[in-house]
N, C-alpha and C positions, 0 to 999 in steps of 0.2 A: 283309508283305514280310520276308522274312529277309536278315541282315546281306549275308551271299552273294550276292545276286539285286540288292543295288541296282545301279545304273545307269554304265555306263565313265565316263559324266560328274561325278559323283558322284566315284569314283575317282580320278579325274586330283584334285579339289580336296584330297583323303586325302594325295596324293604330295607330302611337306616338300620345301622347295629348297635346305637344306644339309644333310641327314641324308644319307647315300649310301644309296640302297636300288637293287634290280637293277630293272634296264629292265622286263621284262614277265614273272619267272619268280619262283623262290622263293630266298629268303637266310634263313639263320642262322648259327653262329658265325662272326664274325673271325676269320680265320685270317693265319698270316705275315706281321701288318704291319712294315713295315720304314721308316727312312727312309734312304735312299741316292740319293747323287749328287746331294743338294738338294733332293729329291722326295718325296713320302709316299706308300707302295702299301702298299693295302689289300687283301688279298686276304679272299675268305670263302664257305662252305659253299652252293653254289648247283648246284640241279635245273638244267640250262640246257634241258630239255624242258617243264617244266611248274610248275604253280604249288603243288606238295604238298611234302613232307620227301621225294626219291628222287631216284637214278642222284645221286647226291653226288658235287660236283667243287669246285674252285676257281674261281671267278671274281674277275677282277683289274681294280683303280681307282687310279687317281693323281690326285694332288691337286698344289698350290703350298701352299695356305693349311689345309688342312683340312675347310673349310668349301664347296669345290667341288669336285667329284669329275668325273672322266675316264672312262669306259668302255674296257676294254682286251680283245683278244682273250681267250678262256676260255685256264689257264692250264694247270689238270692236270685233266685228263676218265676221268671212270669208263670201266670195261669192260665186260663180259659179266661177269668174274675178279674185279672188282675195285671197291671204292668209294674215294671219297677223303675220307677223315674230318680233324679237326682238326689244326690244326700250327702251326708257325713257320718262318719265314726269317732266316737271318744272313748276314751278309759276308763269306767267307772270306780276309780280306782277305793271308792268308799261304799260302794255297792248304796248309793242313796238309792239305785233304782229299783234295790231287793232282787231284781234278775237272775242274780248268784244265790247259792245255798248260803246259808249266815255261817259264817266263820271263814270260807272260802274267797278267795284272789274276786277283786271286784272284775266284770264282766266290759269286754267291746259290745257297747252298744252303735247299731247303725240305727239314723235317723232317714228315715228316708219316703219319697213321696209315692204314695199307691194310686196310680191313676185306675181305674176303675173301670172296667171295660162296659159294652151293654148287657154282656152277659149275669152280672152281678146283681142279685136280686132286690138289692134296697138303693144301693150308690153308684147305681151306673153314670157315666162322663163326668163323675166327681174325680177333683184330687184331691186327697187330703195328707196329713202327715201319721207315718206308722215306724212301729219298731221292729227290730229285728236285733239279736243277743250272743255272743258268742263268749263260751268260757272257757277255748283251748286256745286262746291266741288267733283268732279268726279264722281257722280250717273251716270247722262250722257253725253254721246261726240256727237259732231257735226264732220264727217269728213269736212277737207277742199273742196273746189270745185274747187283748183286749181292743186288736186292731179294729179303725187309728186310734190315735192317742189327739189329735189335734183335726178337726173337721169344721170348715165354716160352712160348707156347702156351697162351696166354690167348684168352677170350671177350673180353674187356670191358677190353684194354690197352691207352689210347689220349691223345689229346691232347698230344704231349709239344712243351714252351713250351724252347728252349734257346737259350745265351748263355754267353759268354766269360767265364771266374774267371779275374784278373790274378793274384791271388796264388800260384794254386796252377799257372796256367798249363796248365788244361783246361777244356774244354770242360762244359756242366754242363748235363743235362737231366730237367725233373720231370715225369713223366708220372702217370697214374693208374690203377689196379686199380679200376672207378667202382665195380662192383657191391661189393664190399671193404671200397670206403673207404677206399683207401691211396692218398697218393703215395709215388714210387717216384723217389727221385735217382739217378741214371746219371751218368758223370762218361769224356770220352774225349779224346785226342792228335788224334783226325783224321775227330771225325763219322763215323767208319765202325763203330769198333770199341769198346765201350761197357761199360761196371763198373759192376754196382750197388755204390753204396756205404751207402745209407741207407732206411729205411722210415719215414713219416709219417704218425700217427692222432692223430685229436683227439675225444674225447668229447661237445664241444659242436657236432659239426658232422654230426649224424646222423639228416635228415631224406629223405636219401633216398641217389639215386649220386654220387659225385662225378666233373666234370667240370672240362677247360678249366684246369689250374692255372699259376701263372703269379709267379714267385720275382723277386724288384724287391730293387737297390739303390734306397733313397731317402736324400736327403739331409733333412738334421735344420737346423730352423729353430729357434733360440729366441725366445719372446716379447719377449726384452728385448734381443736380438741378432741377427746376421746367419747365413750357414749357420759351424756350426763344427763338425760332425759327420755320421756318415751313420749308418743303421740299413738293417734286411730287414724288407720286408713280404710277405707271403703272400697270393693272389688267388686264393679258390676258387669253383666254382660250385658249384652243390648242387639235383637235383631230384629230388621237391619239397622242401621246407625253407627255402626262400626268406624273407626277413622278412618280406615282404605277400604271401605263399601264393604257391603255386605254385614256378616255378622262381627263382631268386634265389643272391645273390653275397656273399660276405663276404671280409672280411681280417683278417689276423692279423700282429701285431708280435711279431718275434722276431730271432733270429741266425741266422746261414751263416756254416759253418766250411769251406766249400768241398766237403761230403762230406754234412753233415748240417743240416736248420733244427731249431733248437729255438723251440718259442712260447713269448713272456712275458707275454701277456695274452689276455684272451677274444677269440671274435670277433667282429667289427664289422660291420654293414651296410656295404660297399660303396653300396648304394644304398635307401634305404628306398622305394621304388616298386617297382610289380610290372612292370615293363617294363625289367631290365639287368640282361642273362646271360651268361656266357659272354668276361667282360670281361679285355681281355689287351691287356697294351702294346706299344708298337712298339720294335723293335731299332734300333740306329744311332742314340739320343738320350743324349747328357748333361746331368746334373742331374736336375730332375724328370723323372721317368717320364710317357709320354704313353699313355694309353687310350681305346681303344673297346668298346662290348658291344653285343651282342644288344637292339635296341630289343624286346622281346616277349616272350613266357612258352609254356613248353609245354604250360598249360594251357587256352591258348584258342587258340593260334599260327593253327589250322584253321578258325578265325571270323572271323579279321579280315577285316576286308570290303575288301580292296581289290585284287580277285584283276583281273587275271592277276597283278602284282606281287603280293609277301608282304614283309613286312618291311621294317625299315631299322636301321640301325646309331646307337648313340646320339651327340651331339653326343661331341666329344674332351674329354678331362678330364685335365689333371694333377692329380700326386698330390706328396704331401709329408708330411714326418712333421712336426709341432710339440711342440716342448717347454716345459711348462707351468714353473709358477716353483718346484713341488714335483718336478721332473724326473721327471716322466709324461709320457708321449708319446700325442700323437693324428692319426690320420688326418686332413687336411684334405685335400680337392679342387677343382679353379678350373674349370667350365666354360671351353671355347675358346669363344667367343662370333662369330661375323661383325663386321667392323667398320662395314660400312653394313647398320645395321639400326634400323629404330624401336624408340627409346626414351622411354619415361613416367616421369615420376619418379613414385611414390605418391602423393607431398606433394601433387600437382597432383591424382592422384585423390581423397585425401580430400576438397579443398578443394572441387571440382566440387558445383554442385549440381543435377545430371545426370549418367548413367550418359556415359563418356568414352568415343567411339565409336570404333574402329580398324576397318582395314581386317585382314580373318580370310585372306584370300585372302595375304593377305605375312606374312613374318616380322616378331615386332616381341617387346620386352622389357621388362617390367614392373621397377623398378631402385625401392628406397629402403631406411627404416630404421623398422620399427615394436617397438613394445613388446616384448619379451622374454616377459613374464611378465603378458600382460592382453589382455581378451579380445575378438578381432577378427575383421570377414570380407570377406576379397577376391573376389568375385564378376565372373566373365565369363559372361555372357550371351551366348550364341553365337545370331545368326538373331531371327527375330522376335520381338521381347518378348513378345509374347501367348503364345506356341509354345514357349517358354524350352528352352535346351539349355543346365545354367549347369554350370561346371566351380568348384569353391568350395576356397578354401585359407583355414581358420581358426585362429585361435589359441583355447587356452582354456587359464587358469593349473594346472589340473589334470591336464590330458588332453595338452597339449601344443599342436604344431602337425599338421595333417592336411589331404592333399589330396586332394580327393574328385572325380572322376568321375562318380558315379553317373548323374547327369541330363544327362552333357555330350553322350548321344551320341543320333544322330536315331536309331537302331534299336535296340533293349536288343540290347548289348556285354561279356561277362565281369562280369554282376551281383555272381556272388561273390568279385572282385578290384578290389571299387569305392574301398579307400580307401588312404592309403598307412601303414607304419606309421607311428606320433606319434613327432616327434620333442621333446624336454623340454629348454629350453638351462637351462645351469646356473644354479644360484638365483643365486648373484650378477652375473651379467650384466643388465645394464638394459635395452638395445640386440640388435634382433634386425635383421642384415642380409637383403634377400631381393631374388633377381635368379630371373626368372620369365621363363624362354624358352618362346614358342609357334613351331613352324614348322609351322602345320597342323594336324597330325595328332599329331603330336610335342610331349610338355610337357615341360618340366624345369627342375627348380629347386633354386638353388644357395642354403642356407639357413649363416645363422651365420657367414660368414667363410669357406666352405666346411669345417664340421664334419660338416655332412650335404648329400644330393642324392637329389632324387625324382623317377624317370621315368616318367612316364604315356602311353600313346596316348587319344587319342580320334576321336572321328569322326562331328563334328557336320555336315560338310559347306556351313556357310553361311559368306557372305560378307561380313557384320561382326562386330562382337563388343562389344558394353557392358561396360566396365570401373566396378565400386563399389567403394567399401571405407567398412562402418561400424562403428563400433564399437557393440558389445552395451552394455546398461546391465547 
């Protein structure tokens, strides 16, 4: 039996109950998350005919918490002319872009890329950037009529992630040239009307095209203090060249002068697991920046077994910078967790002497504090012990920590994406923090304090789960 061919029933126990994945069709990028008017919409790259990558449009979800998602009518639908690729939504909240009637609540504008089919009489296999308008709170959009708004007469120009600079009192937008390897900063008075101001290349980020980029105030945390500062982080995606193969995400610490980022350090895994792509935060939030990505990889996307749906989006994550006692700065990220959800302490699993049985069918979260630097293994046993489908997170003082898949799934799944990279906490750390969300199909785990995170799918299909942890001699 191929992954493909197993069973709707089957399927349904695949579909996690707080990940947002689409009803019966296909999803990838997040696109235009927003939060407005108290509400979080998600919008993201969705077939609404079928369950492959095609006829690309928006489909749109709302939540209260994050953690439960809404279905909304489709939001912007392809044509014959026309697909709808990656983008963002903002608040026009001073209607610079006139979209709105004058006197009237400033307008959600989506920015977003129009790839241009052959059918299209002037800009066939262009992409360029266009708008689309919405004045009831995002039910529905008006395209523009003076689409696009941004055309170089590019193949491959697209994504672009945009948001409000106070200081400089425009508009700011980073897009990407993928095949290149450039972002591309645009900087406008009224989202219509657009200036390159800057070009962005990095030498360690060139493993494939780049996608999806995504330019974050974060505020700066010190170790021995509260926030007293802010920095810019950089959010790119990149396939393939991902940390654990395939497609994958990274970030970069740097500055924005409102025109240009410069990087002041290498960069980072966003996520050390091969499953969080295309990850881009929501507009409308102060303080920490809130994220979502691509639960999946473009290198198996067409395997996962859980068709008619495809996909899910990964749990929410803040982000934050931290400042070390040597004034180095690091990414740190905090899973959004559910608040009614099973939780285990560790302590209780080592102490077990039996495999701690859960229920696989529900959400639940493995929570404690193990050794730093010595060598241990957390074993879930998915389905009958004799039959083992084990999903294994180990530590080892050389090698690090590693989360393995390989044997988690009932039908071999992306064999050559079985493990995640290792991650090594630093030598002087005694104390390794580990919060281990399962919804299903969906792993992820918040390592260190949130210094690292690793997203995994799997797809054992059974309905409990043996939890061990023993230490190696």
């Amino acid at each position: 039996m191929t992954p493909t061919a197993l069973s709707q029933s089957r399927t349904d126990l695949f579909r996690p109950r707080h990940h947002l994945t689409p009803e019966s069709t296909w999803m990838n990028d997040p696109n235009g998350l927003i939060r407005h008017a108290g509400r979080w919409h998600a919008f993201y790259q969705n077939n609404p005919l079928g369950s492959d990558h095609a006829n690309l449009s928006w489909a749109h979800a709302v939540s209260d918490d994050l953690v439960t998602w809404a279905h909304q009518p489709l939001a912007l639908s392809f044509t014959e002319e026309e697909q709808i690729f990656s983008g963002s939504v903002v608040h026009d909240e001073q209607n610079s872009s006139g979209l709105a009637e004058p006197g009237a609540p400033g307008p959600l504008v989506a920015l977003y890329t129009s790839a241009y089919t052959d059918a299209h009489p002037t800009l066939a296999g262009i992409q360029a950037q266009s708008i689309a308008f919405s004045t009831d709170g995002g039910t529905t959009w008006t395209h523009h009529r003076d689409n696009p708004v941004l055309d170089r007469g590019s193949r491959n120009f697209r994504d672009p992630k945009v948001f409000w600079h106070g200081e400089s009192g425009r508009w700011v937008m980073v897009a990407v040239e993928a095949v290149d390897q450039q972002l591309l900063i645009h900087t406008s008075e009224d989202l219509l009307t657009w200036e390159l101001t800057s070009v962005f290349t990095h030498p360690e980020i060139d493993g494939g095209i780049w996608e999806c980029p995504d330019l974050l105030r974060v505020p700066v945390r010190s170790e021995v203090a509260g926030t007293d500062a802010e920095g810019w982080v950089l959010v790119l995606s990149t396939n393939p060249g991902g940390p654990a193969g395939g497609s994958g995400t990274y970030a970069l610490i740097g500055d924005f002068d409102g025109e240009r980022f410069t990087a002041q350090a290498s960069p980072q895994p966003l996520d050390l697991g091969p499953d969080c792509y295309a990850a881009v935060s929501f507009s409308g939030v102060d303080g920490d920046p809130v994220l979502l990505g691509w639960m999946n990889n473009w290198e198996y996307v067409n395997r996962t077994p859980t068709s008619p749906w495809r996909s899910s989006l990964t749990l929410a994550r803040t982000l934050r910078l931290v400042a070390s006692t040597d004034g180095s700065l690091e990414v740190h990220q905090h899973l959004v967790v559910p608040d009614r959800i099973a939780t285990v302490d560790l302590s209780e699993v080592a102490a077990a002497d039996s495999p701690v049985v859960l229920d696989a069918t529900e959400p639940f979260i493995l929570r404690g504090i193990l050794p730093a630097h010595a060598s241990w293994t957390l074993v879930l046993r998915f389905g009958d012990p004799a039959k083992p489908h084990d999903l294994v997170l180990s530590s080892d003082p050389e090698r690090g920590v590693v989360l393995d898949r390989s044997a988690a799934h009932a039908e071999p799944f992306a064999v050559e994406h079985a493990r995640s990279l290792p991650y090594l906490p630093d030598p002087g750390r005694e104390d390794l923090t580990i919060d281990l969300v399962v919804d299903r199909s969906c792993v992820e785990v918040e390592l260190d304090g949130g210094r690292a995170l690793i997203s995994q799918q799997i797809f054992h299909g059974a309905s409990e789960v043996g939890v061990t942890l023993t230490p190696i001699a």
